[in-house]
C-alpha positions as CSV (number, residue, x, y, z in Angstrom):
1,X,-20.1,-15.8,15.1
2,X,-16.6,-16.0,16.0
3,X,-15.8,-17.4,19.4
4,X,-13.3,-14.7,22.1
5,X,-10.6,-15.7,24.5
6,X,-9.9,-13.8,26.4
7,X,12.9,-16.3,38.3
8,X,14.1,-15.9,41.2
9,X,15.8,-12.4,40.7
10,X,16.8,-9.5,43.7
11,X,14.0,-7.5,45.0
12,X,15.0,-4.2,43.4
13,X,15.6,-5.4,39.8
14,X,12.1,-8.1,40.7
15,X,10.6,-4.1,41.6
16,X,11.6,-3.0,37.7
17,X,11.0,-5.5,35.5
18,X,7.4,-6.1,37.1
19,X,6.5,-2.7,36.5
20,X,8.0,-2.9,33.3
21,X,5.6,-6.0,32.4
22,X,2.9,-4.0,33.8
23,X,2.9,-1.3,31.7
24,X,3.3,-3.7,28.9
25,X,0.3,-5.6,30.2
26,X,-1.6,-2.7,30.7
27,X,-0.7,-1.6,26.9
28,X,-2.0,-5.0,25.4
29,X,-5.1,-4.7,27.5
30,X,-6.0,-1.3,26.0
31,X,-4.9,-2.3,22.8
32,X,-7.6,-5.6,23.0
33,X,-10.3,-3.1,24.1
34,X,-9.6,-0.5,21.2
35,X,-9.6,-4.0,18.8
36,X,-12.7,-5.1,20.0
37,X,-14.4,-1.7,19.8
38,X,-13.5,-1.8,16.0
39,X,-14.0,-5.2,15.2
40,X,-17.6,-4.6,16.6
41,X,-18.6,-1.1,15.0
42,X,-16.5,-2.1,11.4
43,X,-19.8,-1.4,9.7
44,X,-20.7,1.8,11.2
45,X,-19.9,4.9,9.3
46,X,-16.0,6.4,10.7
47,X,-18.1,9.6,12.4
48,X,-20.2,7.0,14.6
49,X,-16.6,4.7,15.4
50,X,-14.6,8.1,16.1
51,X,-17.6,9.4,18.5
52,X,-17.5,5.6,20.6
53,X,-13.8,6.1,20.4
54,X,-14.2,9.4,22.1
55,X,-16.2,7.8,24.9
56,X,-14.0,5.2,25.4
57,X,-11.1,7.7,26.2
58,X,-8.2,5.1,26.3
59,X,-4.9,6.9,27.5
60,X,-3.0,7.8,24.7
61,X,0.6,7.0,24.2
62,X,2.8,6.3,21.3
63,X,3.1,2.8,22.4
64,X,-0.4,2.1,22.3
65,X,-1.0,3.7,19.4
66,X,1.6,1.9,17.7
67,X,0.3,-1.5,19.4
68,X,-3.2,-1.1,17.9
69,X,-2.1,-0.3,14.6
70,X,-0.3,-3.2,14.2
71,X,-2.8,-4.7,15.5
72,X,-4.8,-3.8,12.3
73,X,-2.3,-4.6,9.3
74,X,-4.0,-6.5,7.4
75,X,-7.4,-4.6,8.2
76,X,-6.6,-1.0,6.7
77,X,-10.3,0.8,6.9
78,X,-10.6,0.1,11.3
79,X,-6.2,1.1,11.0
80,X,-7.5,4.1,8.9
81,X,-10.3,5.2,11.5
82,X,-8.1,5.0,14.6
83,X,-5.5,7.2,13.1
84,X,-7.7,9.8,12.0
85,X,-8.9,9.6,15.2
86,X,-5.8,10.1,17.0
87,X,-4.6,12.9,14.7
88,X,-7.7,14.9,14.6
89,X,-9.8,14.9,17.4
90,X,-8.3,13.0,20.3
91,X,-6.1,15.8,21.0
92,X,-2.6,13.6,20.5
93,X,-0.2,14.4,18.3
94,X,1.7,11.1,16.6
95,X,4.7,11.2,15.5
96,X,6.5,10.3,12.4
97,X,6.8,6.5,13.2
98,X,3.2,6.4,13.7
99,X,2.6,8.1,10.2
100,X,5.0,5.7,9.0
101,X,3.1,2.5,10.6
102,X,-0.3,3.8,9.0
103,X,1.3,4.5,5.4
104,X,2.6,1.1,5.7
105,X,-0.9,-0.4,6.1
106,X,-2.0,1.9,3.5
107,X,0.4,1.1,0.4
108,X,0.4,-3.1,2.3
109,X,-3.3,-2.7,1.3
110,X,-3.0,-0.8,-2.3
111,X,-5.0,2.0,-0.8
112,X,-2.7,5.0,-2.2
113,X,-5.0,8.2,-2.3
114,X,-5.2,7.8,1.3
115,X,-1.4,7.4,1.3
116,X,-1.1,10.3,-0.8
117,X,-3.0,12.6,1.6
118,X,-1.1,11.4,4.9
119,X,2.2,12.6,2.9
120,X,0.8,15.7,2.0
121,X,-0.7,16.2,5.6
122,X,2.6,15.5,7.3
123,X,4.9,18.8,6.4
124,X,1.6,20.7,7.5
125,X,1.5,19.1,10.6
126,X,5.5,20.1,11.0
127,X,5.5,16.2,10.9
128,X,9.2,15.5,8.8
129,X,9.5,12.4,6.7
130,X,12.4,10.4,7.7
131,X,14.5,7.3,5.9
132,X,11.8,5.1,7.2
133,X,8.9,7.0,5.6
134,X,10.8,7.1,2.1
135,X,11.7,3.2,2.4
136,X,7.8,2.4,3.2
137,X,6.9,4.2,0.7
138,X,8.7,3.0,-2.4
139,X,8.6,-0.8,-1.3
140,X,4.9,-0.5,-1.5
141,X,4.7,1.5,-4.8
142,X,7.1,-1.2,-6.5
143,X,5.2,-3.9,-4.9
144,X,2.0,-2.5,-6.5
145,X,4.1,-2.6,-9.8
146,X,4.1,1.0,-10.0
147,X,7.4,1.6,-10.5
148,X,7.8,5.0,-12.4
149,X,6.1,6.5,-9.4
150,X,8.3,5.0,-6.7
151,X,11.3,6.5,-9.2
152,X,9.6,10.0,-9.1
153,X,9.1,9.8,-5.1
154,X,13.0,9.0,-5.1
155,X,14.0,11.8,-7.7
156,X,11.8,14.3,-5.6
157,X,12.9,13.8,-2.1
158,X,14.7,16.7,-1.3
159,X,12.1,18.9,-1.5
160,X,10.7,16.5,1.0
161,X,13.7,17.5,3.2
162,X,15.5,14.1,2.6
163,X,18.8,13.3,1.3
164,X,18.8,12.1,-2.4
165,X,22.2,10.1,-2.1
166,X,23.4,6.7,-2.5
167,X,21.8,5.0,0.8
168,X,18.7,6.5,-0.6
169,X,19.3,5.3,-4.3
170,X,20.4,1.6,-2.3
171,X,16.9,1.6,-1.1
172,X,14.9,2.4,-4.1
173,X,17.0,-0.3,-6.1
174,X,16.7,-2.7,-3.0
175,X,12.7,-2.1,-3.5
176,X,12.4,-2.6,-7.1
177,X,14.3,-6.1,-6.6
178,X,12.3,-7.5,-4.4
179,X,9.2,-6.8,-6.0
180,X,10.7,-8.7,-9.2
181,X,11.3,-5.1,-11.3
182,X,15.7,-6.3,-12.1
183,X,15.5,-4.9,-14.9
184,X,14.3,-1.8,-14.4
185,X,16.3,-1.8,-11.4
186,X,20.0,-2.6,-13.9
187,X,19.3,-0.3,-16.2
188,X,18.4,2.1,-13.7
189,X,21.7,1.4,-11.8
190,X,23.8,1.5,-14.9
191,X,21.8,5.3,-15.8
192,X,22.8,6.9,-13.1
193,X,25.9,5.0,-11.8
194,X,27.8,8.3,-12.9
195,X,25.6,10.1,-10.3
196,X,26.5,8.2,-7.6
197,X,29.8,6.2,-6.7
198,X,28.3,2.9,-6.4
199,X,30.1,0.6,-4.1
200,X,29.9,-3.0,-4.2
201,X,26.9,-3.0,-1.7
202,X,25.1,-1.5,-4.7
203,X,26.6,-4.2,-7.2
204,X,25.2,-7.2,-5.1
205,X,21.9,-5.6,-4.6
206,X,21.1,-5.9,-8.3
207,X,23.1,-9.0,-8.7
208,X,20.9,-10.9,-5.8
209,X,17.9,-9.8,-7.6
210,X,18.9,-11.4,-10.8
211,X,19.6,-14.1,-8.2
212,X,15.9,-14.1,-7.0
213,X,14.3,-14.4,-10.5
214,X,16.9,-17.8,-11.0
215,X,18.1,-16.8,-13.8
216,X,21.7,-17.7,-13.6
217,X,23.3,-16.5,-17.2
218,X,21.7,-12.8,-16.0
219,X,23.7,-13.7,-12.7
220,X,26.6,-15.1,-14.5
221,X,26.7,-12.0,-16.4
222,X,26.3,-9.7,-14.0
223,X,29.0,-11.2,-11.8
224,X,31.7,-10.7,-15.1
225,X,30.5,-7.3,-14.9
226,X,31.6,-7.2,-11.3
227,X,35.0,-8.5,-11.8
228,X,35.3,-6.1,-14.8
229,X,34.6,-3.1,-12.7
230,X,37.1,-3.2,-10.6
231,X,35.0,-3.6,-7.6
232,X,36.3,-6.3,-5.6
233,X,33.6,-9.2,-4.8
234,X,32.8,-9.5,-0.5
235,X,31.8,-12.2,1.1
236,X,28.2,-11.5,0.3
237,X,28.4,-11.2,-3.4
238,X,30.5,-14.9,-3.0
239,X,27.4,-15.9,-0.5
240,X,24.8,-14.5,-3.6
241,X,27.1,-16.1,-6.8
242,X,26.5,-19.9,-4.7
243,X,22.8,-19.0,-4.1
244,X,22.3,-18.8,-7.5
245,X,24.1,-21.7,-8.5
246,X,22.1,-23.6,-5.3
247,X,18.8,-22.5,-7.0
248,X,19.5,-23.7,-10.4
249,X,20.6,-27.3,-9.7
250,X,24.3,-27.2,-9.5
251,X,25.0,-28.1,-6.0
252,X,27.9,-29.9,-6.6
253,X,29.5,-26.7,-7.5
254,X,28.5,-24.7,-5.0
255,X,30.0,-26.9,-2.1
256,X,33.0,-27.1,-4.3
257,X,32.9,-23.2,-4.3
258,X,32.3,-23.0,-0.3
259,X,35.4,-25.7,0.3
260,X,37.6,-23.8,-1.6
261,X,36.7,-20.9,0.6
262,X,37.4,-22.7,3.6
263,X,40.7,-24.0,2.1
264,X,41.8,-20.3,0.9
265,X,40.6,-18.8,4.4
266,X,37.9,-16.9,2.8
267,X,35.5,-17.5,5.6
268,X,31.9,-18.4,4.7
269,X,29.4,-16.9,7.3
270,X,26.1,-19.5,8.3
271,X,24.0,-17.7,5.1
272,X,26.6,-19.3,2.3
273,X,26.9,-22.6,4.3
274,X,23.2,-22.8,4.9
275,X,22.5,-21.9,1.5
276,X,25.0,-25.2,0.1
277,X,22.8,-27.7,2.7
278,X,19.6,-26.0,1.3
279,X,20.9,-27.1,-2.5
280,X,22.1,-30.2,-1.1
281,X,18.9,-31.5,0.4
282,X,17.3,-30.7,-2.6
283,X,18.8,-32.9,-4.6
284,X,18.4,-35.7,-2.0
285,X,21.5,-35.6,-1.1
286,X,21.4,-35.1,2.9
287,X,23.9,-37.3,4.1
288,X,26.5,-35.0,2.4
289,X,24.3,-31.9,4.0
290,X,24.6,-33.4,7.0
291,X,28.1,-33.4,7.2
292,X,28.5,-30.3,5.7
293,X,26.6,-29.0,9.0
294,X,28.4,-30.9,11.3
295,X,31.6,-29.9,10.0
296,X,30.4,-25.8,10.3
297,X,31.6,-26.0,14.1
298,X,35.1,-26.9,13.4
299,X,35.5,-24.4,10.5
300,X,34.6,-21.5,13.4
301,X,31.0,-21.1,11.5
302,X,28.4,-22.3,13.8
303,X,24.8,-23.0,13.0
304,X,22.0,-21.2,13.7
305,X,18.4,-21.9,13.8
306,X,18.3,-21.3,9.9
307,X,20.8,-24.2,9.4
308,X,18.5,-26.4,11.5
309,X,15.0,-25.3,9.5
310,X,16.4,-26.4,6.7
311,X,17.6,-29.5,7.7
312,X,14.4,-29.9,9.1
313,X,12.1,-29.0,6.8
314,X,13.3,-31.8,3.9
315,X,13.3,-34.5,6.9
316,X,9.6,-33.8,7.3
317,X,9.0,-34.3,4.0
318,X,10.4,-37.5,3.6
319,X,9.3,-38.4,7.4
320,X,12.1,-39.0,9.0
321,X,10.9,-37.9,12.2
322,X,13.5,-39.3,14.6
323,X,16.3,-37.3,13.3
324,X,13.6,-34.3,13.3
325,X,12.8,-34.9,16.8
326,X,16.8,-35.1,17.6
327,X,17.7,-32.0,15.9
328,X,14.6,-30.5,17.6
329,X,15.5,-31.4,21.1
330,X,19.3,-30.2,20.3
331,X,17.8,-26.9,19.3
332,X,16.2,-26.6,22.7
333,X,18.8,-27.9,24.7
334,X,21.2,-25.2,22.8
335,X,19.1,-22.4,22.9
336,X,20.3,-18.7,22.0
337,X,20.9,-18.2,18.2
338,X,19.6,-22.5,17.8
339,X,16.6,-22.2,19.7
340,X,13.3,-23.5,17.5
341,X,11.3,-20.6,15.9
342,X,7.7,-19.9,14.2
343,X,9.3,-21.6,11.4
344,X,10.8,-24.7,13.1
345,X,7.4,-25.4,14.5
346,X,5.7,-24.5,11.2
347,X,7.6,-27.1,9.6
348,X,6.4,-29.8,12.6
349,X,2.7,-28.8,11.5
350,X,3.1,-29.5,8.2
351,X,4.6,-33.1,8.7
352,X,1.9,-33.4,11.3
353,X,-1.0,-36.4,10.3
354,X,-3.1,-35.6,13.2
355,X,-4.8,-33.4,15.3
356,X,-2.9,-35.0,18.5
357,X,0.4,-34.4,16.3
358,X,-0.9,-30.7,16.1
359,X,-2.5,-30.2,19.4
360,X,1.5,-31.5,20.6
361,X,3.5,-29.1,18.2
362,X,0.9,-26.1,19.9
363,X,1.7,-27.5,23.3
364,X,5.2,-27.4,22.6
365,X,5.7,-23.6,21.1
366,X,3.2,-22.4,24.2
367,X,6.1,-24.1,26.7
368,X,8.7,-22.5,24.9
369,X,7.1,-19.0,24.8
370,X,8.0,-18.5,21.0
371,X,6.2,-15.7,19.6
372,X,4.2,-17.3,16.3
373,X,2.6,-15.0,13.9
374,X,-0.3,-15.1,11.6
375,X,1.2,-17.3,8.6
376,X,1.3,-19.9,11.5
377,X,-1.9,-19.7,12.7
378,X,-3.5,-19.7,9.4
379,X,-1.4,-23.4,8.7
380,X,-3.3,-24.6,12.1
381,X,-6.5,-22.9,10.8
382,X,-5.8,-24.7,7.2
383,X,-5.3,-28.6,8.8
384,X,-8.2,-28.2,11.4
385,X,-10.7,-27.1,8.4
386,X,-9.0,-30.2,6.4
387,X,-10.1,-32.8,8.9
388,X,-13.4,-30.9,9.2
389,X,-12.9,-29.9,13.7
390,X,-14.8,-26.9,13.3
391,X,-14.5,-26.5,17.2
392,X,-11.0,-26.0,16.9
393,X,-11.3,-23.5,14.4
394,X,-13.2,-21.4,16.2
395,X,-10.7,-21.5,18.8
396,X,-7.7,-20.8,16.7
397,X,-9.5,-17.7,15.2
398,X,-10.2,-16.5,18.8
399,X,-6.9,-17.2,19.9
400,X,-5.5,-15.0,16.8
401,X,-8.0,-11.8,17.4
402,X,-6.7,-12.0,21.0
403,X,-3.3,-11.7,19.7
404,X,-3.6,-9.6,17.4
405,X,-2.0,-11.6,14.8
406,X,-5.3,-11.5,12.0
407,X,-7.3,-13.0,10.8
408,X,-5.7,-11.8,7.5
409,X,-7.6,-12.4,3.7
410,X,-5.7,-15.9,3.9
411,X,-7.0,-16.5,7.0
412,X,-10.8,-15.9,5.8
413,X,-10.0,-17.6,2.5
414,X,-9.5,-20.8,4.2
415,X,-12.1,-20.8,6.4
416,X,-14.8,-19.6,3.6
417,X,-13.3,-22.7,1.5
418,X,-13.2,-25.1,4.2
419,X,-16.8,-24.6,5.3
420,X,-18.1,-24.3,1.7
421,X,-16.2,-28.4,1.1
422,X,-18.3,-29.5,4.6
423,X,-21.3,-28.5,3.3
424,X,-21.5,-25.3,5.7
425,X,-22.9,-22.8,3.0
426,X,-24.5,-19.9,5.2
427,X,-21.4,-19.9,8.1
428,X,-19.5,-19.6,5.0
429,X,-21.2,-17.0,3.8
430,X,-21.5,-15.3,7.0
431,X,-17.5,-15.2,7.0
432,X,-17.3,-13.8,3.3
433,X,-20.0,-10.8,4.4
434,X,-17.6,-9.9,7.9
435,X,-14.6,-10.4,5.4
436,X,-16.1,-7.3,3.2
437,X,-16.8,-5.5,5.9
438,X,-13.7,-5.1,7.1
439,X,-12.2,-3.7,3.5
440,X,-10.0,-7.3,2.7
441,X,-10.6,-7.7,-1.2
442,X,-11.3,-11.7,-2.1
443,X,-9.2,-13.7,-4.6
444,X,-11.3,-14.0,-7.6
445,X,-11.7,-18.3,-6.8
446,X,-13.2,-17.3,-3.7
447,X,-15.8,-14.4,-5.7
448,X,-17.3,-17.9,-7.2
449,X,-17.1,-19.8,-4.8
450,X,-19.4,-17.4,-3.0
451,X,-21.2,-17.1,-6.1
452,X,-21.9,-20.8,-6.4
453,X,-22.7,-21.0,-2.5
454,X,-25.5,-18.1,-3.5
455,X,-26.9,-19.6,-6.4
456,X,-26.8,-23.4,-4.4
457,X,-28.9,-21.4,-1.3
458,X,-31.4,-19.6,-3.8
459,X,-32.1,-22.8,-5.7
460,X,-32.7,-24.9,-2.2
461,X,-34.6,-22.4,-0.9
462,X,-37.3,-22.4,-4.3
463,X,-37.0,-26.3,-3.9
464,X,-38.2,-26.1,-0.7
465,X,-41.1,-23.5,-1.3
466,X,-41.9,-25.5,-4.0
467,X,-42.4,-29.2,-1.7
468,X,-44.0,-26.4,0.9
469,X,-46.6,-25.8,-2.2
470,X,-47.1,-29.1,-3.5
471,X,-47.8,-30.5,-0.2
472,X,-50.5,-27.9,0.4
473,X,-52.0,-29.3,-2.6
474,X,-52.0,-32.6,-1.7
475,X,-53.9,-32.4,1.5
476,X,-56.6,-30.7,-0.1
477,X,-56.8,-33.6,-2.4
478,X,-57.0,-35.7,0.2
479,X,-59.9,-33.5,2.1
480,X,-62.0,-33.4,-1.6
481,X,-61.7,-37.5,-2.2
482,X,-62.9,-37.6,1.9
């Protein structure tokens, strides 16, 4: 169904880094091969994939293993398979960033019995847990909202052989935050602030989640409780304070609050200042964000590629396209820390109003070599099934297998929805079924949607039967009244 596509420097160093892209080279290759052998055997039972595995016999390493589970995030049961595979009966032994990779996918995937084992197999395979295994694990437990269990994981983590201190305390907080769980994660922090000397690191954590949710008298009262404490305020709990006040309207404060920082000597790194244009461009003020940005030079705080997204991003949506273009080409031309990223040419897509406009943008991130990832892709994949240029589809989902960026559930959601508005009912369909396959659970519009496209299939299919029957009975008329 889906369609595949497959410097002058001296002689010694020219010796070492071709070698060096060799072996990558070679690693990717592998990698593809391994990908395409699961991608073609997904609905085989894991005995039959491990045994074609086996014949395979790619050569084992911890880079390619690495390479083809990542490969495979968003597809946890062929992830799953390859790493039983490569633990049990391939006769290499991963190691604890390869354990760590795989729980990832797990818990990214919300399949935790099959995270639970891995943890319990790892001390009996002398494999230890390390920082990175305890992060993965409670950022995927408070994502999944289950936040008493990523509080237990923390409290029992010595007898895991980890530290129970405050980085470790840092990161559970840091976790529950981001998944939205502030409150949980302040009274939490004000439980057990006794146990642990909490520095301001740990203050701004909590208050930049308060920050997150927008709620600015939590933030407001949070930050008196900071200046209470006796814990002097950093540059980032400044940077988080003008966020907040960004996010709720009041930019005319916050670039108050950043001048007086520049007046005092405080200096503001590219986040604060970046934040202030953000605020400003919101409230369609960018002639004042402008300047603000030019004048980030002189202060000593030069902007990044951030400052330039952002800057970008509100001139695409009110089409100003020749200051776009002139920021663009100033990116280029400045390069390092400036040059364009995934999210500078996202933002070129989105303003785009045809497919020359996005064939260009495509033409423009392959000359500049910048690596684009699978939220890109499925923005090409969501304008091509718009204006209804199926071909294209079909090569942007080849050109993402090859890369082993997806395609993700969003990737499948568009198609399945794109297809379904053209009128393409079994393709659709035939998406959906390689979408179960591979273990990706649909969003409950796209259940019935598929429904719909069932039902709308079954009922053609009797009308047609029925004028198949009906006709039959009209030519024997006809042969009686002869």
């Amino acid at each position: 169904m889906n369609s595949r596509f497959r410097l002058r420097i001296p002689t010694v160093l020219r010796y070492h880094f071709s070698s060096i892209s060799t072996i990558s080279s070679s690693i990717d290759d592998e990698a593809l091969r391994i990908q395409a052998l699961l991608k073609h055997h997904f609905h085989e039972a894991s005995e039959s994939i491990e045994r074609r595995l086996e014949q395979c016999n790619p050569p084992l390493s911890h880079e390619l293993a690495l390479n083809v589970l990542r490969r495979h995030r968003s597809d946890w049961k062929s992830a799953y398979t390859f790493f039983r595979w490569i633990s049990d009966s391939s006769g290499y032994d991963p190691e604890t960033s390869i354990y760590n990779e795989i729980v990832d996918t797990l818990g990214r995937n919300r399949r935790f019995d099959e995270l639970r084992q891995l943890l319990d197999e790892m001390p009996r395979r002398k494999k230890p847990m390390d920082e990175g295994t305890f992060a993965v694990v409670v950022s995927r437990l408070a994502a999944a909202h289950r936040v008493n269990e990523a509080i237990r994981f923390f409290d029992g983590v010595e007898e895991l052989g980890l530290r129970r201190d405050l980085p470790a305390f840092q990161t559970l907080l840091l976790a529950l935050c981001r998944s939205k769980h502030v409150e949980r994660a302040e009274l939490l922090f004000r439980v057990r602030k006794s146990e642990f000397v909490a520095d301001i690191k740990t203050w701004n954590i909590v208050l930049n989640g308060w920050c997150v949710l927008r709620s600015l008298p939590d933030t407001k009262r949070f930050w008196r409780d900071i200046l209470a404490s006796g814990c002097k305020p950093d540059r980032y709990t400044y940077g988080i304070f003008i966020n907040s006040l960004c996010k709720s309207g009041k930019a005319g404060r916050s670039l108050e609050l950043l001048r007086a920082m520049w007046e005092q000597g405080f200096s503001p790194d590219a986040a604060i200042c970046n934040t202030v244009i953000d605020g400003l461009c919101f409230k369609k003020r960018i002639p004042v964000a402008l300047e603000v940005f030019r004048e980030m030079g002189a202060k000593g705080c030069p902007p990044t590629n951030a400052t330039y997204n952002l800057l970008i991003k509100h001139l695409c949506k009110i089409q100003r396209m020749e200051v776009v273009e002139e920021l663009v080409r100033e990116m280029e031309e400045t390069g390092g820390a400036c040059a364009p990223n995934a999210l500078t040419y996202g933002f070129l897509l989105m303003a785009a109003r045809s497919v020359e406009q996005v064939d260009g943008v495509l033409e423009r991130v392959k000359e500049s070599g910048c690596e684009v990832g699978g939220d890109f892709y499925n923005l090409v994949l969501r304008l091509f099934v718009g204006w209804g240029d199926e071909e294209r589809v079909r090569r942007v989902w080849g050109e993402m297998e090859r890369r082993g960026v997806g395609p993700d559930r969003r990737s499948y959601t568009i198609v399945v929805h794109g297809l379904c508005e053209m009128g393409r009912l079994v393709a659709a369909l035939e998406y959906f079924a390689e979408m179960e396959c591979k273990g990706l659970s649909a969003e409950p519009r796209t259940k019935m949607l598929v429904e719909e496209m069932r039902c709308k299939l079954s009922e053609g299919e009797m009308g047609s039967e029925r004028r198949l029957r009906n006709g039959k009975g009209l030519v024997k008329q006809v042969k009686r009244a002869r």
